[in-house]
Backbone as a printed PyTorch tensor [residue, N CA C, xyz], in Angstrom:
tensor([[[  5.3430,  21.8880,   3.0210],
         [  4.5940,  22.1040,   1.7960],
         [  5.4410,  21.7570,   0.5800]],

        [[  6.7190,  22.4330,   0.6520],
         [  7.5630,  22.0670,  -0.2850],
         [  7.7020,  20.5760,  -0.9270]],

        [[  7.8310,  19.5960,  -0.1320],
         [  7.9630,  17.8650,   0.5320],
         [  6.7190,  17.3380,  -0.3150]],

        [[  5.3900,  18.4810,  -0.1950],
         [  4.5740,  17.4100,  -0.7190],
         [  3.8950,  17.7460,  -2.1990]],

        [[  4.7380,  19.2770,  -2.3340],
         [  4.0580,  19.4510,  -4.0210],
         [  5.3730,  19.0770,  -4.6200]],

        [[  6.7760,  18.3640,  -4.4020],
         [  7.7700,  17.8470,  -4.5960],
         [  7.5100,  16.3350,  -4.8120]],

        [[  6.5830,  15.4710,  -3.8250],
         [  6.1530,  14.2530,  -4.0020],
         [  5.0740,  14.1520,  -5.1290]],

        [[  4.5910,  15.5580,  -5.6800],
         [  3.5490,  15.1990,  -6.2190],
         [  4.0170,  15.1920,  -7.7590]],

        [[  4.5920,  16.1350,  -7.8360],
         [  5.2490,  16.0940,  -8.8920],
         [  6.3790,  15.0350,  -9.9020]],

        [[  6.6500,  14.7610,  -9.0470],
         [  7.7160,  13.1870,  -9.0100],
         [  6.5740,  12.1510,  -9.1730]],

        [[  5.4640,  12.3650,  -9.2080],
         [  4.8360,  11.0940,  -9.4390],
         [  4.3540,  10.3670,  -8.3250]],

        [[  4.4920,  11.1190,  -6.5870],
         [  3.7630,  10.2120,  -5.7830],
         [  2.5000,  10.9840,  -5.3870]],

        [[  2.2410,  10.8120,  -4.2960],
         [  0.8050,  11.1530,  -3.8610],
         [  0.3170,  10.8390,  -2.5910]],

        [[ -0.6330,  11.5050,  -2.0690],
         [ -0.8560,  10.8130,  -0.7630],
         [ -2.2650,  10.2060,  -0.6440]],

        [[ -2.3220,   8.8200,   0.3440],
         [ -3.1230,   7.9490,  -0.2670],
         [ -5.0460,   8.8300,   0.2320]],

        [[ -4.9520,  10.0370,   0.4500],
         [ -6.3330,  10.7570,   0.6940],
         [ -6.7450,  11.9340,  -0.5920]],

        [[ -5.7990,  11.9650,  -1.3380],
         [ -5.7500,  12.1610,  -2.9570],
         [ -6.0410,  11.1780,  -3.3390]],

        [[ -5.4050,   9.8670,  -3.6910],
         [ -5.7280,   8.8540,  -4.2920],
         [ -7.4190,   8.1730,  -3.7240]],

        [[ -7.6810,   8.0720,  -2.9370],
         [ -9.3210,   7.9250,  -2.5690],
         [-10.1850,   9.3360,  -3.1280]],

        [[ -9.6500,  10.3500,  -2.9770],
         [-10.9000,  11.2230,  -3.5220],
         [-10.5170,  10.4890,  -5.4180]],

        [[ -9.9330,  10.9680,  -5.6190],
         [ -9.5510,  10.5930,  -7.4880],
         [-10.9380,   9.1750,  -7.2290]],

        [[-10.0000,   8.6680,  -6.4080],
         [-11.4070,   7.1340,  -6.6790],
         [-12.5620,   7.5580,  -6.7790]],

        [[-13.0680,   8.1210,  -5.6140],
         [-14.0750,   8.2210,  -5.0130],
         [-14.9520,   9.5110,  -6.4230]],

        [[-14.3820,  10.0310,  -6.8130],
         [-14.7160,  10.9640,  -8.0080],
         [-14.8750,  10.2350,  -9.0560]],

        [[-13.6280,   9.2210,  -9.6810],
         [-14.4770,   8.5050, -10.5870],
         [-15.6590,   7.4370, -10.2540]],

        [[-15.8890,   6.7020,  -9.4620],
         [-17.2540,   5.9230,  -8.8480],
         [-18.4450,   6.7380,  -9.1350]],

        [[-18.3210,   8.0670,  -8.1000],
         [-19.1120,   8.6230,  -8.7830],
         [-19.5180,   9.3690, -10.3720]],

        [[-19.0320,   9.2240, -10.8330],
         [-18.5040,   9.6460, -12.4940],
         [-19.3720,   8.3180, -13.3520]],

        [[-19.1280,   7.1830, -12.5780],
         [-19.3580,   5.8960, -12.8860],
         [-21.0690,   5.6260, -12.7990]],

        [[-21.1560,   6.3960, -11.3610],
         [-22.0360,   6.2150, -10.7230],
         [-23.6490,   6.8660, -11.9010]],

        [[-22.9580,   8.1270, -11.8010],
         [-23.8910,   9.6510, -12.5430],
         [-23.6930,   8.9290, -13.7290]],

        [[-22.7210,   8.5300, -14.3930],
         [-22.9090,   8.9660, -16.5120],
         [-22.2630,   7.0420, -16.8730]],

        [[-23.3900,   6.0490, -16.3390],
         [-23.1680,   4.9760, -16.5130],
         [-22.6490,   4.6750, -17.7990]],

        [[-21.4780,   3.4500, -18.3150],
         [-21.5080,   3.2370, -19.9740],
         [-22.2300,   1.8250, -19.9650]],

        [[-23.2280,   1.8460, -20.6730],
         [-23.4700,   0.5210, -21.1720],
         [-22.5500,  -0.5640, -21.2220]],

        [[-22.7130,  -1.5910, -20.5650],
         [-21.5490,  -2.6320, -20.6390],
         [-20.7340,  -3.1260, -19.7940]],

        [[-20.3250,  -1.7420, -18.6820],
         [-19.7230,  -1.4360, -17.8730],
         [-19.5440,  -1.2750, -16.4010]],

        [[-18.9850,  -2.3240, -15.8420],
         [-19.4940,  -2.0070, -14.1070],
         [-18.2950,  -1.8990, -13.4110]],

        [[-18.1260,  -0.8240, -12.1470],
         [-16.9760,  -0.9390, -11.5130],
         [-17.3980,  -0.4900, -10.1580]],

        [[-16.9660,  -1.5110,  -8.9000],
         [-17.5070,  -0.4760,  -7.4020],
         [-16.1970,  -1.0630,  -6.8640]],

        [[-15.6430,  -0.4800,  -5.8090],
         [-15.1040,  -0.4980,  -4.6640],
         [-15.5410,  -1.7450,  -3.7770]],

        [[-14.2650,  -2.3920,  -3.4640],
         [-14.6780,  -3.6550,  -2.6470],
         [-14.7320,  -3.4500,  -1.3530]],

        [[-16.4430,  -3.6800,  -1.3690],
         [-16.1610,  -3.1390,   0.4850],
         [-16.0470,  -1.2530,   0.6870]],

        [[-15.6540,  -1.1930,   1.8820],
         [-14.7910,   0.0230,   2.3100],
         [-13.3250,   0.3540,   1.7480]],

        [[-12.7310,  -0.8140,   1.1100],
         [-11.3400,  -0.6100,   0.4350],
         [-11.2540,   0.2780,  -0.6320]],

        [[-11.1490,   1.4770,  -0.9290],
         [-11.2200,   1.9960,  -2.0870],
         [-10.0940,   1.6940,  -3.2460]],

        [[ -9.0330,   1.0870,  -2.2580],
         [ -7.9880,   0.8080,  -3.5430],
         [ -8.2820,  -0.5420,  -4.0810]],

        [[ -9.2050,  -1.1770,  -4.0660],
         [ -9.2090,  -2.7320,  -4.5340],
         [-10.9980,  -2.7710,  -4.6610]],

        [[-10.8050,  -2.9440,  -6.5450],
         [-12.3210,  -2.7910,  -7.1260],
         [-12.8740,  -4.2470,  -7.8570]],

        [[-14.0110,  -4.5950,  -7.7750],
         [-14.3680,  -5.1630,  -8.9870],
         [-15.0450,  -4.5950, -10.0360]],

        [[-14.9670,  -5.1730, -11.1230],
         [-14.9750,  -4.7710, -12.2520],
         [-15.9410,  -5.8000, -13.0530]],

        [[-16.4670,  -5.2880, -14.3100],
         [-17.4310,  -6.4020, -15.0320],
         [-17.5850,  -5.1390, -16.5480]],

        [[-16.7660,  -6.3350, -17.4490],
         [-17.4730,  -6.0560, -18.6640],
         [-18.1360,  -7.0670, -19.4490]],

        [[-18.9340,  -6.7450, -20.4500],
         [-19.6290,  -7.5700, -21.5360],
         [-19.2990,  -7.5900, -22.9640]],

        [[-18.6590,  -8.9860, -23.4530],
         [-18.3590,  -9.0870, -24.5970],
         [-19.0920,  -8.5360, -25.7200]],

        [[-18.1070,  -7.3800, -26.7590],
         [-18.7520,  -6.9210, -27.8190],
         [-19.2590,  -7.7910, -28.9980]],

        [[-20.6990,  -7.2220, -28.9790],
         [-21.5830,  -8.1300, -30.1020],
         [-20.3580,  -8.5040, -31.5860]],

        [[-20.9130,  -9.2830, -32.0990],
         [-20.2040,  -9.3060, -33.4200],
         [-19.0270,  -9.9340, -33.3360]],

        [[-18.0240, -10.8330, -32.0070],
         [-17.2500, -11.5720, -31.1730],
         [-17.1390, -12.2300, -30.6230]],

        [[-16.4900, -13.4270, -30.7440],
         [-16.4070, -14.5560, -29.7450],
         [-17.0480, -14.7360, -28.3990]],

        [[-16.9920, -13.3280, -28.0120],
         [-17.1280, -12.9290, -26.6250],
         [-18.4870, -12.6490, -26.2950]],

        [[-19.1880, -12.4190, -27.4540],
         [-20.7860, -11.6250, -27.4690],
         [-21.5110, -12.4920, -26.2990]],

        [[-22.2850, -11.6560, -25.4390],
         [-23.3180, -12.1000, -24.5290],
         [-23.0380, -12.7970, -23.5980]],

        [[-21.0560, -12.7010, -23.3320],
         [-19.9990, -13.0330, -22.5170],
         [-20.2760, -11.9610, -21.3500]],

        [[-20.1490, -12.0640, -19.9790],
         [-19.7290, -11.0820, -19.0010],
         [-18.5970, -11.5490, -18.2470]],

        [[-17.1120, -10.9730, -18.1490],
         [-16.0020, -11.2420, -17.3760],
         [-15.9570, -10.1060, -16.2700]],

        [[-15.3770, -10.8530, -15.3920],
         [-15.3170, -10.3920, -14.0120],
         [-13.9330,  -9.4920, -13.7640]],

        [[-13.7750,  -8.7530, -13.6900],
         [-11.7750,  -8.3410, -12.8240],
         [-11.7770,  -8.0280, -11.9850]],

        [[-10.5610,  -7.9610, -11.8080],
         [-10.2150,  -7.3270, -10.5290],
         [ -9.6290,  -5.7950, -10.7610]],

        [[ -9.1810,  -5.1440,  -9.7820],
         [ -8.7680,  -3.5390, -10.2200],
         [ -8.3400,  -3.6490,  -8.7360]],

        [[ -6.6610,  -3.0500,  -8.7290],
         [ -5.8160,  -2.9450,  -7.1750],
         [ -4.9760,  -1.6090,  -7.9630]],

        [[ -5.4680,  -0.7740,  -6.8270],
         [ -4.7270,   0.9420,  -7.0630],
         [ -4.0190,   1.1590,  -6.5280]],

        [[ -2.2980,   1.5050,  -6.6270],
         [ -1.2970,   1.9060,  -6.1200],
         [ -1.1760,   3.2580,  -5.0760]],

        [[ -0.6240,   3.7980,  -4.3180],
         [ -0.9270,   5.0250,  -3.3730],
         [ -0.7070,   5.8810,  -4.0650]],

        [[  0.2800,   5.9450,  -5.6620],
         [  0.4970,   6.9070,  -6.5790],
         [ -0.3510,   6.7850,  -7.6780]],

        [[ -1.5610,   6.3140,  -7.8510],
         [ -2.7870,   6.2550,  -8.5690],
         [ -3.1780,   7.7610,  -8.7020]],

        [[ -3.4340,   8.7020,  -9.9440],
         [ -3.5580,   7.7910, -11.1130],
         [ -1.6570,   8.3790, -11.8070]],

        [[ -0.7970,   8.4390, -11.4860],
         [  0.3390,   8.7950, -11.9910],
         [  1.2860,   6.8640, -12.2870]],

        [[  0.5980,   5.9170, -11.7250],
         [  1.1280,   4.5410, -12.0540],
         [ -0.4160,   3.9230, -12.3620]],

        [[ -0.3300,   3.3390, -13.2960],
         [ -1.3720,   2.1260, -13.8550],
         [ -1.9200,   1.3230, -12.3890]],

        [[ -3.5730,   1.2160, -12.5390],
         [ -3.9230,  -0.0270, -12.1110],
         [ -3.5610,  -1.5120, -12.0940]],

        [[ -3.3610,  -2.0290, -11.4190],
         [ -3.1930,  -3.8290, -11.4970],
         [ -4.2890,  -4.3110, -11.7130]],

        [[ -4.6230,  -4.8460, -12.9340],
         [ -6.0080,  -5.3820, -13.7270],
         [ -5.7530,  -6.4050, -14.1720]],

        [[ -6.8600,  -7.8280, -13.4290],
         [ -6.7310,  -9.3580, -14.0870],
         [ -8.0730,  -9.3170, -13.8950]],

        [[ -7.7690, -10.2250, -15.3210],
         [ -9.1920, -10.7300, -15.1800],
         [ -9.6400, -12.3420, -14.7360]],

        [[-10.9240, -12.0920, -13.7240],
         [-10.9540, -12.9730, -12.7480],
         [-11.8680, -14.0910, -13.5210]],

        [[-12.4950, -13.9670, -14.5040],
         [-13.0630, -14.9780, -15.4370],
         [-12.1770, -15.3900, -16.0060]],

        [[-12.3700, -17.0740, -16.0480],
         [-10.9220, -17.2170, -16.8460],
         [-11.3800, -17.4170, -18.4170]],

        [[-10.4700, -16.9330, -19.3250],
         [-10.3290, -16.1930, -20.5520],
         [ -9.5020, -16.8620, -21.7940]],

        [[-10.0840, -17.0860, -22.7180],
         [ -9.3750, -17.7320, -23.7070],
         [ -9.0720, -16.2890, -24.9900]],

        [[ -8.0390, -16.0100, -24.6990],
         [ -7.4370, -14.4500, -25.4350],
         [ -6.4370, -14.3340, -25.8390]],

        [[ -5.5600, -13.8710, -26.9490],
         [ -4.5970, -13.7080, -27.3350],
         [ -3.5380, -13.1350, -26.1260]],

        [[ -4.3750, -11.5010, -25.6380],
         [ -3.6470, -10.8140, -24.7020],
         [ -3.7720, -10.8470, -23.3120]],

        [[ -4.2130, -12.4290, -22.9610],
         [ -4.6640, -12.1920, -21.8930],
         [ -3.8800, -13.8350, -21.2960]],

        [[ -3.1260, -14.4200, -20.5630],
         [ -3.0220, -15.6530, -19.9650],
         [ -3.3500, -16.1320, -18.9060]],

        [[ -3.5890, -17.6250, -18.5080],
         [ -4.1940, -18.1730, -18.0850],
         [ -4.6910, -17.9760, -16.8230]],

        [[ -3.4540, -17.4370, -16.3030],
         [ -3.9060, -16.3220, -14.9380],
         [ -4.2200, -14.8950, -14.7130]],

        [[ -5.0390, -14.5730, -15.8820],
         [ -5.9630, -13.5740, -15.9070],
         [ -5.0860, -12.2190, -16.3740]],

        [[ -3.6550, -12.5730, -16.1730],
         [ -2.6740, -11.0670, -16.8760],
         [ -2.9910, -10.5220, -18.0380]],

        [[ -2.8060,  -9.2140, -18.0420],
         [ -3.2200,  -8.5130, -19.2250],
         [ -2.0340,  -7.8480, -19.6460]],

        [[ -1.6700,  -8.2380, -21.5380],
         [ -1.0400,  -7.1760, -22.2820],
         [ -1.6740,  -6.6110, -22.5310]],

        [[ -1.6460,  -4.6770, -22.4930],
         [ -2.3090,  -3.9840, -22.8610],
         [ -1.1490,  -2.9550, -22.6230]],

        [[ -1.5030,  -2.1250, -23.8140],
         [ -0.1830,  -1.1080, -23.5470],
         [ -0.2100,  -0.2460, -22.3970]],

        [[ -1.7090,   0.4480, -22.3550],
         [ -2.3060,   1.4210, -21.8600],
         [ -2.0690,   1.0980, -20.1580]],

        [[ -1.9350,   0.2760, -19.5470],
         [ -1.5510,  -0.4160, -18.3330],
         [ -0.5740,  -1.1370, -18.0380]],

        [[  0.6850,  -0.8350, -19.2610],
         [  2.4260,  -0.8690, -18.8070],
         [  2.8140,   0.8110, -19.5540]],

        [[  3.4660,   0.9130, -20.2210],
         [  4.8020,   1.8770, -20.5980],
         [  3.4020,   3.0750, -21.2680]],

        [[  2.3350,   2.4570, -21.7420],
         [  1.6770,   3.8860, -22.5360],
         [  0.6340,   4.9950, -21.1700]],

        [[  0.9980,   4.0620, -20.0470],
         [  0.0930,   4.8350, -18.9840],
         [  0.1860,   6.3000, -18.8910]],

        [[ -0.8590,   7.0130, -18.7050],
         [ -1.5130,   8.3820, -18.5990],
         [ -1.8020,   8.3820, -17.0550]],

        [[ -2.0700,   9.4390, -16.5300],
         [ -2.8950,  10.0280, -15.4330],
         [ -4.1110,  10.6390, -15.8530]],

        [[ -4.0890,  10.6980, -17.1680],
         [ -5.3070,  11.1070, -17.6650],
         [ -6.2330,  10.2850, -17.8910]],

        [[ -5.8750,   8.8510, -18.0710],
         [ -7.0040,   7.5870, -17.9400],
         [ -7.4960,   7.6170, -16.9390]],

        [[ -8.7170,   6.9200, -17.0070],
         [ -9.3460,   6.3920, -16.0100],
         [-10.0560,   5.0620, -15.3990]],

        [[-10.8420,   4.9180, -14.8400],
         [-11.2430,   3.4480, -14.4540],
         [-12.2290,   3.2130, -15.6320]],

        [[-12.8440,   4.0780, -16.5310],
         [-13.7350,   4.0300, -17.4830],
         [-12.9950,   3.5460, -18.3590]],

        [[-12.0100,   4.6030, -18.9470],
         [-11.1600,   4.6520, -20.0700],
         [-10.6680,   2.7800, -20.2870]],

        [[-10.0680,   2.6130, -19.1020],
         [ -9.5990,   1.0440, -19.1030],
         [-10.1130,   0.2610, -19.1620]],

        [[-11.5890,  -0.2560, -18.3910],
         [-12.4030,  -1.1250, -18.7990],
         [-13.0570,  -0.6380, -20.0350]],

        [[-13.3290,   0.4940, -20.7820],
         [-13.6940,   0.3560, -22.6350],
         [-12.3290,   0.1510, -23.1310]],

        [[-11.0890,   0.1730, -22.9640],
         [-10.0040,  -0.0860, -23.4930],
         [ -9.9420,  -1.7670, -23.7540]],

        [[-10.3050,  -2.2970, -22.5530],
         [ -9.9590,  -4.0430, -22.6430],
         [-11.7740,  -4.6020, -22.9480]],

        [[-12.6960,  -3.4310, -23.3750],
         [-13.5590,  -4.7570, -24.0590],
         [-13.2360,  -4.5500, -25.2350]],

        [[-13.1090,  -3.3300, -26.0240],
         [-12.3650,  -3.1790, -27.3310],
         [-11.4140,  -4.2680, -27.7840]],

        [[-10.5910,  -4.6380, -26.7360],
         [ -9.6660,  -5.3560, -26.5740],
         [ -9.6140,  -6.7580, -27.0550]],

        [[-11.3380,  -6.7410, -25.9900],
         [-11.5210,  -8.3840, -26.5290],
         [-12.0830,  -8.5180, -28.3470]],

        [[-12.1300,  -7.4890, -28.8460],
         [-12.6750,  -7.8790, -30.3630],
         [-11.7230,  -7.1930, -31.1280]],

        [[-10.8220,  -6.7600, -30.5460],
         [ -9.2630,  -6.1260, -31.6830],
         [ -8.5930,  -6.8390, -30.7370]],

        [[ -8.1270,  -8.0950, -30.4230],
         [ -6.7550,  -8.2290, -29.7420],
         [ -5.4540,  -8.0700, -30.7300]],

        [[ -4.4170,  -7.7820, -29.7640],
         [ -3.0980,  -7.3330, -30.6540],
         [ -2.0860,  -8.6390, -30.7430]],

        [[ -2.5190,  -9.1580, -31.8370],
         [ -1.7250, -10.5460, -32.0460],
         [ -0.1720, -10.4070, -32.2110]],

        [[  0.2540,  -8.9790, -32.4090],
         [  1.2580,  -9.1140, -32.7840],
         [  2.3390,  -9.3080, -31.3340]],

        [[  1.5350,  -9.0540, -30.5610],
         [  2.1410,  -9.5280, -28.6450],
         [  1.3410, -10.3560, -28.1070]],

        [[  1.5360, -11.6650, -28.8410],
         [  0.5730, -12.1660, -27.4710],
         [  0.7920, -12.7500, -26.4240]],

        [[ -0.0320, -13.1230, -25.5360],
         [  0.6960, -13.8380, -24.1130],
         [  0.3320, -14.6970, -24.4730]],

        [[ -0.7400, -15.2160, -25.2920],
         [ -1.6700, -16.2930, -25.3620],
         [ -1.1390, -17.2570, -26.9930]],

        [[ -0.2530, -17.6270, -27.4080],
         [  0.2120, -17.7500, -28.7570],
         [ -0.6200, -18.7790, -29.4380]],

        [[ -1.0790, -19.6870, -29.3540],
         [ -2.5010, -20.2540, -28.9200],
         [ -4.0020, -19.7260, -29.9440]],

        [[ -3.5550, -18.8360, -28.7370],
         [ -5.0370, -18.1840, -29.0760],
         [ -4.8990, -17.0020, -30.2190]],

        [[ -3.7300, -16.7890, -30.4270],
         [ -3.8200, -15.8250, -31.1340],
         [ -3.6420, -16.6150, -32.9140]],

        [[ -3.1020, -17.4640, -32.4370],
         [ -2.8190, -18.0910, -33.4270],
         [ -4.3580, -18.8380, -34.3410]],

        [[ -5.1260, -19.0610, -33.7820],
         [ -6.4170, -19.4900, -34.0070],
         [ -7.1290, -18.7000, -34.4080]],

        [[ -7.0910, -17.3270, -33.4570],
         [ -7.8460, -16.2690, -33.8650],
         [ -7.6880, -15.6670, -35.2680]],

        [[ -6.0020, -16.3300, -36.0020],
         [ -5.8980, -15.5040, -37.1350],
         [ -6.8080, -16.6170, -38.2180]],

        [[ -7.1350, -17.6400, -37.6490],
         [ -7.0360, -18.5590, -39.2600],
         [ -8.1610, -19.5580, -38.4420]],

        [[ -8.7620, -19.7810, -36.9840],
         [-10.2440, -20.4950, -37.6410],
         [-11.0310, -19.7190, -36.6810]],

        [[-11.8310, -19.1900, -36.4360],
         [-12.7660, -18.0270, -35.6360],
         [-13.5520, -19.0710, -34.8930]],

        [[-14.2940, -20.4320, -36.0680],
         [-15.3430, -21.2620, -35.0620],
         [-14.4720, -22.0600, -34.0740]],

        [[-13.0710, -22.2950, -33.9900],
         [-12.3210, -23.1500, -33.2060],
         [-12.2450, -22.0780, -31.6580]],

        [[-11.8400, -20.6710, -32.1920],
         [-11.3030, -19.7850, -31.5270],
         [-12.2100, -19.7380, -30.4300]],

        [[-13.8180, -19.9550, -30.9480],
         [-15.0830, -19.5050, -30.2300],
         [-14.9720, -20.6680, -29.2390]],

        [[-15.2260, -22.0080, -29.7720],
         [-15.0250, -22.8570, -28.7060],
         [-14.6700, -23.0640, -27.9470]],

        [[-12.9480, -22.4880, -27.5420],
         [-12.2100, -22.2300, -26.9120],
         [-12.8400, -21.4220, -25.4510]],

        [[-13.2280, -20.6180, -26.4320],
         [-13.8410, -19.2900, -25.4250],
         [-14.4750, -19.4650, -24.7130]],

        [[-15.9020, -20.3220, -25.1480],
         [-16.7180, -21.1280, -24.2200],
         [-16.3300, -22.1180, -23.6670]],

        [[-15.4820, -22.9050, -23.8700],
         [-15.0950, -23.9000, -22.7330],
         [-14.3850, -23.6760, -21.8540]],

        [[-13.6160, -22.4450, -21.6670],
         [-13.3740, -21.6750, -20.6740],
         [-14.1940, -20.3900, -20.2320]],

        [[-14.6990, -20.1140, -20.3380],
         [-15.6870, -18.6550, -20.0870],
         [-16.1980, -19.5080, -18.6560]],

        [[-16.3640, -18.8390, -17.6390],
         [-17.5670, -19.0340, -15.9540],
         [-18.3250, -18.0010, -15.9100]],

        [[-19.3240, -18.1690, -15.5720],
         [-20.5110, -16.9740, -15.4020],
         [-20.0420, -16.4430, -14.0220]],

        [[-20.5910, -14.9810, -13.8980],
         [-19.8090, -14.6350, -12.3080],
         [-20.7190, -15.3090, -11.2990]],

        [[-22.1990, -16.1450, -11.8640],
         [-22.7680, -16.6150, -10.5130],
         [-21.5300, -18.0290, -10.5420]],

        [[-21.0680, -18.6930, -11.7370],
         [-20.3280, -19.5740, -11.0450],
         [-19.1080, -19.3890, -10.4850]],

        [[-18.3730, -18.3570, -10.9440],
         [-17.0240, -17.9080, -10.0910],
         [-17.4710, -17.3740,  -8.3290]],

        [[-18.7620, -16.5130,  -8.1100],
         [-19.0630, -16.5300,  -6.7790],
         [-19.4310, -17.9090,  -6.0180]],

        [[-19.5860, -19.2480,  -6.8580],
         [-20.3680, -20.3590,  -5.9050],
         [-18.6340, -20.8860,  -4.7450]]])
């Protein structure tokens, strides 16, 4: 007993904690839907999700839907999700292979977030990106000084998820 409220405390966990936590937010997901917002379990895998948000109106992104991915560690939620996004993305904080700067999913991580919290964190994201880090220098750079260039961008890379599934 000692061994495992010692592991828990230290930050690990055992991976039938980490599936209920899942399995509690899904349903969380499930019961008190957010507009915008989709996340299920791939398969029977509970540690490996897809994900789907929709670009906020009033943004490059508007009437955009991107796809991610979501891969949960066995010490979930005490270490961040691994979150890319599987649409490919023309973003300040985001590069070409779908990596995400976001604080909230390196050094500012909580156990108190959740799979909600993070996908409204990164659509926010997409209409406040933080230029002052970007991965994307590019894009961020555009984003400060021409918006109709920035947009173009966006759409000539944006895939709908029926074309990322063909």
């Amino acid at each position: 007993m000692a061994l495992s409220s010692n592991t828990r405390a230290n930050g690990g966990g055992s991976s039938a904690t980490v599936a209920q936590r899942l399995q509690k937010e899904l349903m969380d997901i499930m019961m008190s839907p957010t507009p915008g917002i989709t996340a299920f379990p791939d398969d029977e895998n509970m540690s490996q999700w897809t994900a789907t948000i929709e670009g906020p109106t009033e943004t490059p992104y508007a009437a955009l839907t991107f796809k991610l991915s979501m891969e949960f560690a066995a010490n979930y939620p005490y270490a961040p999700p691994r979150v890319l996004f599987k649409t490919p993305i023309y973003h300040p904080n985001v590069d070409f292979s779908g990596r995400i700067c976001l604080d909230i999913l390196k050094d500012k991580w909580s156990a108190i977030y959740n799979i909600n919290s993070v996908l409204l964190s990164l659509q926010s994201l997409l209409g406040e990106p933080n230029n002052s880090s970007p991965l994307n220098a590019q894009a961020a750079e555009l984003w400060d000084s021409d918006q109709a260039a920035f947009k173009q961008h966006v759409l000539a890379r944006h895939k709908t998820p029926e074309e990322l599934d063909a």
